[in-house]
N, CA, C and O atoms as a Maestro MAE file, in Angstrom:
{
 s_m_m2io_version
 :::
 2.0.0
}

f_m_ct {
 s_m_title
 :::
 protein
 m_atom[260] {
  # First column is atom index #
  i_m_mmod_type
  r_m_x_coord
  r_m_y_coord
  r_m_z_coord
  i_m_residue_number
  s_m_chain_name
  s_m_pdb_residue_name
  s_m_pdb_atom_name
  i_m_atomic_number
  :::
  1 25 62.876 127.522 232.291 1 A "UNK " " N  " 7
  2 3 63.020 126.530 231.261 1 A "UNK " " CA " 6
  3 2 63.116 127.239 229.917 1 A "UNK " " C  " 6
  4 15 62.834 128.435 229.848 1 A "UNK " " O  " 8
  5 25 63.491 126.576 228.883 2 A "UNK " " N  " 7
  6 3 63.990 127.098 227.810 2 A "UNK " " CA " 6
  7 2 63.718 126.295 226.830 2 A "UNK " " C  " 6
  8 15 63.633 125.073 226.949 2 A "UNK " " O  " 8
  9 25 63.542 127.014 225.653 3 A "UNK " " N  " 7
  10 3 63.263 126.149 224.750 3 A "UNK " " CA " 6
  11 2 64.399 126.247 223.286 3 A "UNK " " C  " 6
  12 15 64.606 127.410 222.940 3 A "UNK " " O  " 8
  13 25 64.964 125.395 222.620 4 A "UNK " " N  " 7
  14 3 66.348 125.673 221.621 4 A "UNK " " CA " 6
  15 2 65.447 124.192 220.552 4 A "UNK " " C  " 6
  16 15 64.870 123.232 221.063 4 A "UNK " " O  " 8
  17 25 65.585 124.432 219.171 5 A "UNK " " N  " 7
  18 3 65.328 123.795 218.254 5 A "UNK " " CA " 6
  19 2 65.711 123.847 217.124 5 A "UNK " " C  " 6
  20 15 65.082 124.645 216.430 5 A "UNK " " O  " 8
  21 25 66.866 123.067 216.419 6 A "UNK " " N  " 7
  22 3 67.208 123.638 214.836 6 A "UNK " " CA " 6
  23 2 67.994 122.400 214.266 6 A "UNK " " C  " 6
  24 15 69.017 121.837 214.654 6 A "UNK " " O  " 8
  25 25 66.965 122.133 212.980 7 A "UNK " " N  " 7
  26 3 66.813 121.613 211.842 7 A "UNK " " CA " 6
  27 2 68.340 121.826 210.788 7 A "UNK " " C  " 6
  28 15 68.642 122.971 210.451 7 A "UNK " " O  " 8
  29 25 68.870 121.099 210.517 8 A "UNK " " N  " 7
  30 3 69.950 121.270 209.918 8 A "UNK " " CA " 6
  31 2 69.677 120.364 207.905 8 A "UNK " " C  " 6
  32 15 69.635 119.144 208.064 8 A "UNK " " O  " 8
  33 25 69.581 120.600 206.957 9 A "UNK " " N  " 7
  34 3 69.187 120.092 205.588 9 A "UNK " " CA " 6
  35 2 70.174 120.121 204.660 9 A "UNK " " C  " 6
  36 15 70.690 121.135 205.132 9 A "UNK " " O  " 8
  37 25 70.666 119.941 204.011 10 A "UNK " " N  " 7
  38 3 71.950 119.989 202.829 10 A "UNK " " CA " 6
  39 2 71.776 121.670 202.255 10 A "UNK " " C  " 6
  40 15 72.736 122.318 201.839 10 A "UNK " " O  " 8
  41 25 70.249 122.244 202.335 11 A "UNK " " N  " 7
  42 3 70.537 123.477 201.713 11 A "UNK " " CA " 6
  43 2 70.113 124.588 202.971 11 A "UNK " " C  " 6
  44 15 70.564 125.667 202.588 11 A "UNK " " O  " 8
  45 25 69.723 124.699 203.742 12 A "UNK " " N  " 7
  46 3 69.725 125.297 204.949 12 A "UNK " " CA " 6
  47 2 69.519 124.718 206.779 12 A "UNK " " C  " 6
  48 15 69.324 123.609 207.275 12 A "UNK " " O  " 8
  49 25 69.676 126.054 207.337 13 A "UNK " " N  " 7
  50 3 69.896 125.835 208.618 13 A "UNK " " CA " 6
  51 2 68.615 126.685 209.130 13 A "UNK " " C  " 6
  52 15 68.396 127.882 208.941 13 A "UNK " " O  " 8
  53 25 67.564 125.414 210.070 14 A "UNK " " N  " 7
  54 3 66.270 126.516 210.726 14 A "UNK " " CA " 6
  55 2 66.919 126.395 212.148 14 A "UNK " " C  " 6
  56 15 67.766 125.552 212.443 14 A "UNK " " O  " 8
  57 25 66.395 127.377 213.014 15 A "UNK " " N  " 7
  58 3 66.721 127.271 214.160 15 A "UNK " " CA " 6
  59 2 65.589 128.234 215.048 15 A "UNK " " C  " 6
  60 15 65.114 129.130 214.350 15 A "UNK " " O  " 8
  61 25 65.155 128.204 216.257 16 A "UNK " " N  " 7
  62 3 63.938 128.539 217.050 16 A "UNK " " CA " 6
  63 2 64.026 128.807 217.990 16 A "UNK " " C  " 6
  64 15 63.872 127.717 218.541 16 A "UNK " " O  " 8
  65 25 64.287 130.019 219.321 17 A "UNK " " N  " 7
  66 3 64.061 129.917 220.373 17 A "UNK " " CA " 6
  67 2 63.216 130.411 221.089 17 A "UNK " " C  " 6
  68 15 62.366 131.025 220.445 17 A "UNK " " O  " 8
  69 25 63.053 130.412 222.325 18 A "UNK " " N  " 7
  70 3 62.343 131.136 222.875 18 A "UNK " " CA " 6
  71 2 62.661 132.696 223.190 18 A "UNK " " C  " 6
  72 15 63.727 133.191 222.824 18 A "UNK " " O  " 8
  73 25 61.709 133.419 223.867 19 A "UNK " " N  " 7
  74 3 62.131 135.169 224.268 19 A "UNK " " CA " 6
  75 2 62.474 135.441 225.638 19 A "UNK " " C  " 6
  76 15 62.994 136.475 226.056 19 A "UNK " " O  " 8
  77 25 62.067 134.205 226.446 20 A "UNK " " N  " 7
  78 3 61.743 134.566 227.525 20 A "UNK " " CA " 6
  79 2 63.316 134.797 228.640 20 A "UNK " " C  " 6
  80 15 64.395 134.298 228.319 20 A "UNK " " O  " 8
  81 25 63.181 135.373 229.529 21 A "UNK " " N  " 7
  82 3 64.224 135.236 230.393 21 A "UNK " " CA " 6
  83 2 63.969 135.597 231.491 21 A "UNK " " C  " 6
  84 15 62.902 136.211 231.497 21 A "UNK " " O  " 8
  85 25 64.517 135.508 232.642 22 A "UNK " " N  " 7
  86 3 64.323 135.858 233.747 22 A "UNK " " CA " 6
  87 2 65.535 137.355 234.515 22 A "UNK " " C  " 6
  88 15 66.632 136.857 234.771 22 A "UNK " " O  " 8
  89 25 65.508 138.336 234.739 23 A "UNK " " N  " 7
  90 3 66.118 139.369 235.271 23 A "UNK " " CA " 6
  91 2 66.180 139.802 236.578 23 A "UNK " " C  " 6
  92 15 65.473 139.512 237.543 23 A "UNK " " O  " 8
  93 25 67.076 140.500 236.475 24 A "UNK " " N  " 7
  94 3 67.664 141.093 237.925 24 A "UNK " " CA " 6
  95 2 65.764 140.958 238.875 24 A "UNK " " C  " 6
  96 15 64.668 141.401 238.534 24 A "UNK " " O  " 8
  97 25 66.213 140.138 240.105 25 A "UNK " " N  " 7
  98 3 64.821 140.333 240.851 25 A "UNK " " CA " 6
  99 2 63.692 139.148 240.678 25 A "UNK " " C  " 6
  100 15 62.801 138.824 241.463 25 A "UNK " " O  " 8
  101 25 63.978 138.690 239.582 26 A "UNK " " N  " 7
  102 3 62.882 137.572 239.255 26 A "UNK " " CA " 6
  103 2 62.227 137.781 237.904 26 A "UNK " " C  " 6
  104 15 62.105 136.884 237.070 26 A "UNK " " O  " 8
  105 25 61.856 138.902 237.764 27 A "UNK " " N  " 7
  106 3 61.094 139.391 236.502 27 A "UNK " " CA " 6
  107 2 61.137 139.162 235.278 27 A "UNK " " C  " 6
  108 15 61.745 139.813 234.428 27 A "UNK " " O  " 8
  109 25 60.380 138.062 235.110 28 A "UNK " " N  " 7
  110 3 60.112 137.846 233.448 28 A "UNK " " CA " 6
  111 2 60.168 138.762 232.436 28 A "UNK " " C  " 6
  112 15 59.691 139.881 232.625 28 A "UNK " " O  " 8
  113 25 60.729 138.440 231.274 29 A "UNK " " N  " 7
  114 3 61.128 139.543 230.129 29 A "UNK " " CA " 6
  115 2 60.473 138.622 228.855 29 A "UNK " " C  " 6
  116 15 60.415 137.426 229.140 29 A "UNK " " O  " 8
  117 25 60.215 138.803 228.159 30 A "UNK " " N  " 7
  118 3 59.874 138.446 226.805 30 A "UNK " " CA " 6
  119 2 60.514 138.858 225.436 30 A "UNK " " C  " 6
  120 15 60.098 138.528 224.325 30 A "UNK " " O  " 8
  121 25 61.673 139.690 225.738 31 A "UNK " " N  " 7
  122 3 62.537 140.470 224.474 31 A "UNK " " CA " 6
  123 2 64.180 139.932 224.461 31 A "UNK " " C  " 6
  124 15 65.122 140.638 224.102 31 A "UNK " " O  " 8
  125 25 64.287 138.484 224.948 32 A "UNK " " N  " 7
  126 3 65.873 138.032 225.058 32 A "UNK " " CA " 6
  127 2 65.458 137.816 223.517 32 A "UNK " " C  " 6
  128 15 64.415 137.609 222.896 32 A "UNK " " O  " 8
  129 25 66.738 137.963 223.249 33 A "UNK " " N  " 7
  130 3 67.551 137.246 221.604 33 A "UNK " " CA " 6
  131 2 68.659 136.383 222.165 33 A "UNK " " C  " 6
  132 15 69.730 136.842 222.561 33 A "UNK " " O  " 8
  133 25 68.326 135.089 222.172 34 A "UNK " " N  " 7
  134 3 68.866 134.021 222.220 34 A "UNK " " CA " 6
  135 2 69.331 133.477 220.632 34 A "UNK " " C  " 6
  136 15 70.212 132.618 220.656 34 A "UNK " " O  " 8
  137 25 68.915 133.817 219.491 35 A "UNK " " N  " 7
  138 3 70.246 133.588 218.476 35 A "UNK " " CA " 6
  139 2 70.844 134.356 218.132 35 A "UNK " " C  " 6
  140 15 70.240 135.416 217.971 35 A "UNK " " O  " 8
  141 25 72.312 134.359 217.811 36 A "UNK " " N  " 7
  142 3 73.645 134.900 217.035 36 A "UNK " " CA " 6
  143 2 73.652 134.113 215.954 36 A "UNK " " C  " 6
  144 15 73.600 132.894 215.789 36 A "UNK " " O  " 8
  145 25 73.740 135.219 215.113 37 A "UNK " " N  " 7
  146 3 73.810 134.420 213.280 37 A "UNK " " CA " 6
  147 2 75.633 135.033 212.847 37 A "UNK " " C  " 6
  148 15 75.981 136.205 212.994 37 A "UNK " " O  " 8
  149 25 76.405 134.090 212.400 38 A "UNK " " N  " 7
  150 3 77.602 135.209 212.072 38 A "UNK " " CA " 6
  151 2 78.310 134.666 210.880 38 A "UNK " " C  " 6
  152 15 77.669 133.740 210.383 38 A "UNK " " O  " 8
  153 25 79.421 134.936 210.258 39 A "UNK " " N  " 7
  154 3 79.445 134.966 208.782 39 A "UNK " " CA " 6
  155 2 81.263 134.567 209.032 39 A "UNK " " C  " 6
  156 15 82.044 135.293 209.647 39 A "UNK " " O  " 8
  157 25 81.632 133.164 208.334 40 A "UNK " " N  " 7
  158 3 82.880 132.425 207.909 40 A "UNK " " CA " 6
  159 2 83.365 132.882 207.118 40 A "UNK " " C  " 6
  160 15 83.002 133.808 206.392 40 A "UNK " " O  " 8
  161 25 84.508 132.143 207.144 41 A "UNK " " N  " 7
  162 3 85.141 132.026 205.269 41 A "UNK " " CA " 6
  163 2 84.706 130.892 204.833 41 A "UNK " " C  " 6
  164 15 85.103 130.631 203.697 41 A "UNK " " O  " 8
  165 25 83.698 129.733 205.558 42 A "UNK " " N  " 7
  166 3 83.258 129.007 204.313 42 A "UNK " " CA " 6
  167 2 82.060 129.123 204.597 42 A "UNK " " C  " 6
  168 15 81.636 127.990 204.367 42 A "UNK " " O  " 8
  169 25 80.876 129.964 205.081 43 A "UNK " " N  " 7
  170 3 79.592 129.632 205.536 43 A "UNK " " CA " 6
  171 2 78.921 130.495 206.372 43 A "UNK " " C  " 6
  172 15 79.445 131.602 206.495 43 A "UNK " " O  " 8
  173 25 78.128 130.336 206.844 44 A "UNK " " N  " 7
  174 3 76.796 131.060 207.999 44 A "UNK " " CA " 6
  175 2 77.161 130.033 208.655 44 A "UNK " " C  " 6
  176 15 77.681 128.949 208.393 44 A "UNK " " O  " 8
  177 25 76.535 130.954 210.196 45 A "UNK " " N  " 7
  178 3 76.610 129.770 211.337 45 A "UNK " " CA " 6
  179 2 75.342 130.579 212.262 45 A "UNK " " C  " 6
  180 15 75.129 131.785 212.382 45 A "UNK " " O  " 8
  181 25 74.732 129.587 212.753 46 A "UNK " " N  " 7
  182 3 73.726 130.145 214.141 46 A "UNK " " CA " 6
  183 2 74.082 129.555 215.519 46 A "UNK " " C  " 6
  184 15 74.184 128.354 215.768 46 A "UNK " " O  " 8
  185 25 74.235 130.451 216.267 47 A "UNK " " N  " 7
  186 3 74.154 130.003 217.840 47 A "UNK " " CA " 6
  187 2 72.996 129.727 218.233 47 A "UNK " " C  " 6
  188 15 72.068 129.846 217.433 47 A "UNK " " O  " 8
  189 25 72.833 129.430 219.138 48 A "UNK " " N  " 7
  190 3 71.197 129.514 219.950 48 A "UNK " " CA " 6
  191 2 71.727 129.084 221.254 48 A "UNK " " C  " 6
  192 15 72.656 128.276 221.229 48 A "UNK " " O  " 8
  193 25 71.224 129.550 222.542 49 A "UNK " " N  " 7
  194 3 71.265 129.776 223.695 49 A "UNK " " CA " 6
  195 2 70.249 129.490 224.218 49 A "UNK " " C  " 6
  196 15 69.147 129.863 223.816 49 A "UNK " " O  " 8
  197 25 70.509 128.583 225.480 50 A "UNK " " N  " 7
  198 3 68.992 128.394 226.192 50 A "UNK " " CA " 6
  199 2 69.973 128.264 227.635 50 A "UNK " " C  " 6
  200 15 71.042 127.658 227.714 50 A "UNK " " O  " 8
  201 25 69.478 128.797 228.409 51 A "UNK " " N  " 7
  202 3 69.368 128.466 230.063 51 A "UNK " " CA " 6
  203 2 69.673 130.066 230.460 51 A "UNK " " C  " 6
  204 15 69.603 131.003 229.664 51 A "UNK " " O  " 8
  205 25 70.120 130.181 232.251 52 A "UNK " " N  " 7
  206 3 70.749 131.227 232.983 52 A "UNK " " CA " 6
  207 2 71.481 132.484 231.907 52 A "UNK " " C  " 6
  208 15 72.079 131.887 231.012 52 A "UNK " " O  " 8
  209 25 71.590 133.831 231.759 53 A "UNK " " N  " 7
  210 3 72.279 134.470 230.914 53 A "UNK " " CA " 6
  211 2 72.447 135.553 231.016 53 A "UNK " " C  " 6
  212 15 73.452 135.945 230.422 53 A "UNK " " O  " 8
  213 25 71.849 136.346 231.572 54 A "UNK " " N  " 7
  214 3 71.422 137.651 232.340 54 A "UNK " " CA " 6
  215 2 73.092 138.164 232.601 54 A "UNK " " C  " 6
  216 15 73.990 137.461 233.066 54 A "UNK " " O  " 8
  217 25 73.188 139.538 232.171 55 A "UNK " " N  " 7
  218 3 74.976 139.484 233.000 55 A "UNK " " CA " 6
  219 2 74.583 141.138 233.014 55 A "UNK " " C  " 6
  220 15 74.844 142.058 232.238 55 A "UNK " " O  " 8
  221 25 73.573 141.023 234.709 56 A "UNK " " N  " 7
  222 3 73.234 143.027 235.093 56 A "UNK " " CA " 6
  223 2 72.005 142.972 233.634 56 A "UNK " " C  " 6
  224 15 71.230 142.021 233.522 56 A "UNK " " O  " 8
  225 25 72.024 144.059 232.697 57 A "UNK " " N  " 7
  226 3 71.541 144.750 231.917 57 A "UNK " " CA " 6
  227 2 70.946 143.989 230.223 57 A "UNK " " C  " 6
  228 15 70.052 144.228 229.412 57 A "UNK " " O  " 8
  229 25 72.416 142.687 230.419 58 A "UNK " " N  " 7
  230 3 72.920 142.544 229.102 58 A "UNK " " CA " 6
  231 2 72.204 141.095 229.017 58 A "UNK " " C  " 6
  232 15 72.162 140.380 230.019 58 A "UNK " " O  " 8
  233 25 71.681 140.717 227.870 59 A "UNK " " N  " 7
  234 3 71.107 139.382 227.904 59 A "UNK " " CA " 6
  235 2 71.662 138.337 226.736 59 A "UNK " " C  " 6
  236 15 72.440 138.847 225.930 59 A "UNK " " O  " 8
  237 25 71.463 137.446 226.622 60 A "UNK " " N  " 7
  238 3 72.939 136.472 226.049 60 A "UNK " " CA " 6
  239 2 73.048 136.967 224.685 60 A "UNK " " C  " 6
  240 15 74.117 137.050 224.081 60 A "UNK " " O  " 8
  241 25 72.013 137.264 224.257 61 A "UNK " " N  " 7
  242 3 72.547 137.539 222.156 61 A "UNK " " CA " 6
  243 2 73.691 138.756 222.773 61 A "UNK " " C  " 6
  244 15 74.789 138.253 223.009 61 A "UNK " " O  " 8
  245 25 73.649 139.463 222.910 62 A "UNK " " N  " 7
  246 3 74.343 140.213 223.243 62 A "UNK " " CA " 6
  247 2 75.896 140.076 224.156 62 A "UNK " " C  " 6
  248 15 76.664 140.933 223.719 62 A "UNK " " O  " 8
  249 25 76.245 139.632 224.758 63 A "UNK " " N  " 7
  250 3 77.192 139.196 225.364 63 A "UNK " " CA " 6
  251 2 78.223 137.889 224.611 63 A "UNK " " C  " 6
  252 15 79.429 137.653 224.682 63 A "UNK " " O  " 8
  253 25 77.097 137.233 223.900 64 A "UNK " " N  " 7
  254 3 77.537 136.479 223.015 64 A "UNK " " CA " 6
  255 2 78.206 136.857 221.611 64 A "UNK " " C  " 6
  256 15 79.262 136.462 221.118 64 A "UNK " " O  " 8
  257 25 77.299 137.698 221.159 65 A "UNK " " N  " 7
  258 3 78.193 138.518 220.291 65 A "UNK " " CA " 6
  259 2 79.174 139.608 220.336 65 A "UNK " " C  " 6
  260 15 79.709 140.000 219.299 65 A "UNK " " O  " 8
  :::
 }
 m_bond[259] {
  # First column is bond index #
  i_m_from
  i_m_to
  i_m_order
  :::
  1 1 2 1
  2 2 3 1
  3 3 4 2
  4 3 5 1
  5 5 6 1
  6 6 7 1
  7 7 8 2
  8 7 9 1
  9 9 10 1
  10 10 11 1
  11 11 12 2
  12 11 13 1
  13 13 14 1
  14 14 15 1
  15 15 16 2
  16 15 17 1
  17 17 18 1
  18 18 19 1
  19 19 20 2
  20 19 21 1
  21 21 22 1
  22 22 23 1
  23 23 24 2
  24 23 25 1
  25 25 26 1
  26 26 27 1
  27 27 28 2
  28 27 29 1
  29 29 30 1
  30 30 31 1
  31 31 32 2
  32 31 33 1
  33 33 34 1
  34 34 35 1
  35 35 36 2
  36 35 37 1
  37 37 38 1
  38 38 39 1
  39 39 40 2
  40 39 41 1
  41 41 42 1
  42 42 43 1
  43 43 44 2
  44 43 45 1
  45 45 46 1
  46 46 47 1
  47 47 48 2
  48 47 49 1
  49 49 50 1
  50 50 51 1
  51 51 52 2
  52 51 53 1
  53 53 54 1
  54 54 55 1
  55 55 56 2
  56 55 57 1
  57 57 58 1
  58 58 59 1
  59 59 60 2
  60 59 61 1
  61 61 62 1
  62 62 63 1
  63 63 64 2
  64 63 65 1
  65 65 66 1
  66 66 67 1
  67 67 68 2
  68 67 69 1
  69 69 70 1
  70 70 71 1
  71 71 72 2
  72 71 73 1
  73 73 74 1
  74 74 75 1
  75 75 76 2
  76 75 77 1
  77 77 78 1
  78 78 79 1
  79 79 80 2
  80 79 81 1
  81 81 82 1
  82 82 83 1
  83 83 84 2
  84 83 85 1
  85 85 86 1
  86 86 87 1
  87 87 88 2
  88 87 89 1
  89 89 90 1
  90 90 91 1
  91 91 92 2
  92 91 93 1
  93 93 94 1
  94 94 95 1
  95 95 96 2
  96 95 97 1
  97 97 98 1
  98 98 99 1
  99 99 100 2
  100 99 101 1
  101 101 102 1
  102 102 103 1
  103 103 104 2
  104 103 105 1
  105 105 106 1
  106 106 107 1
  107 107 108 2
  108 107 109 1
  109 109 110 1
  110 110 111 1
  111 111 112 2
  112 111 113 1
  113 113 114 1
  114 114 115 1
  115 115 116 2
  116 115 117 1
  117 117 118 1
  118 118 119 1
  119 119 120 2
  120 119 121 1
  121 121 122 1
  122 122 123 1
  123 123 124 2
  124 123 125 1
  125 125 126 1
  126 126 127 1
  127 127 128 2
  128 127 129 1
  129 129 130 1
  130 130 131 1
  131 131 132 2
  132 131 133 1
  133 133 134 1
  134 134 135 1
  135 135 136 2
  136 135 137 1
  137 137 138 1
  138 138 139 1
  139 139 140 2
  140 139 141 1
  141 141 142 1
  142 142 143 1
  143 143 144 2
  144 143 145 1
  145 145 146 1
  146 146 147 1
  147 147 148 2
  148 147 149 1
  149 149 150 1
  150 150 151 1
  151 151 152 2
  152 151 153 1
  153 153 154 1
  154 154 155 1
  155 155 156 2
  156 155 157 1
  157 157 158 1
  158 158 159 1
  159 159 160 2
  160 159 161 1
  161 161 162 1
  162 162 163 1
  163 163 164 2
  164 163 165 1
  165 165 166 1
  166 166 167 1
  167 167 168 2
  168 167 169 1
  169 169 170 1
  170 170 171 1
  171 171 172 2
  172 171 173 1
  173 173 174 1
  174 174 175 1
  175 175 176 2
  176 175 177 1
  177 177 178 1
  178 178 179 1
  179 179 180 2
  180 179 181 1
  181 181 182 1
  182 182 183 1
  183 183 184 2
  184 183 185 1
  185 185 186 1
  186 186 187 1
  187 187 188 2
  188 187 189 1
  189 189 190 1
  190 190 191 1
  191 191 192 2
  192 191 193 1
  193 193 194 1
  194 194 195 1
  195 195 196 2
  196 195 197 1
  197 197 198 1
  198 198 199 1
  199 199 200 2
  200 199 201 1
  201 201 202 1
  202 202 203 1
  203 203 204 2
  204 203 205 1
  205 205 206 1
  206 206 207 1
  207 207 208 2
  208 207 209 1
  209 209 210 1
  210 210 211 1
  211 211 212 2
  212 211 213 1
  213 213 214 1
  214 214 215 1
  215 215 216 2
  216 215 217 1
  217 217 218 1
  218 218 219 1
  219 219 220 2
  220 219 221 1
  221 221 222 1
  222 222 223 1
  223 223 224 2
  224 223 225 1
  225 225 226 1
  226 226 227 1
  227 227 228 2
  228 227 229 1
  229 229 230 1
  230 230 231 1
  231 231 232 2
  232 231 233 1
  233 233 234 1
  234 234 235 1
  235 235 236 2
  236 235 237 1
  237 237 238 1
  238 238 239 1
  239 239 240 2
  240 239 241 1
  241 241 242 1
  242 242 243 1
  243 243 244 2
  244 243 245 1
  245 245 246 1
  246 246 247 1
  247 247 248 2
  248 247 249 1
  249 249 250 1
  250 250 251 1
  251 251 252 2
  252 251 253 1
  253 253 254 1
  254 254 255 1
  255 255 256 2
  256 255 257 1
  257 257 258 1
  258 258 259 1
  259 259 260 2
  :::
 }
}
């Protein structure tokens, strides 16, 4: 299970996830980066990721970016 949360306001963007993930075997991890922050021509933007993501080694902030 996963947890994704973000607040959107006229002058910023919060956003929250969890660390957790699951890896090759079963094994709980506590060091996923589930947000991507990245930069427009008119703005900031945040991803956030929650569910399955694992790809071998690589965990979603990463693959995502």
């Amino acid at each position: 299970m996963s947890l994704s949360v973000s607040i959107a306001t006229p002058h910023s963007i919060w956003t929250l996830t969890d660390r957790r993930i699951t890896g090759e075997g079963g094994a709980p991890s506590s060091n996923a980066c589930k947000i991507v922050g990245f930069d427009s021509t008119d703005g900031v933007g945040l991803l956030s990721y929650a569910g399955l993501g694992m790809l071998g080694d690589t965990g979603p902030g990463d693959w995502v970016a």
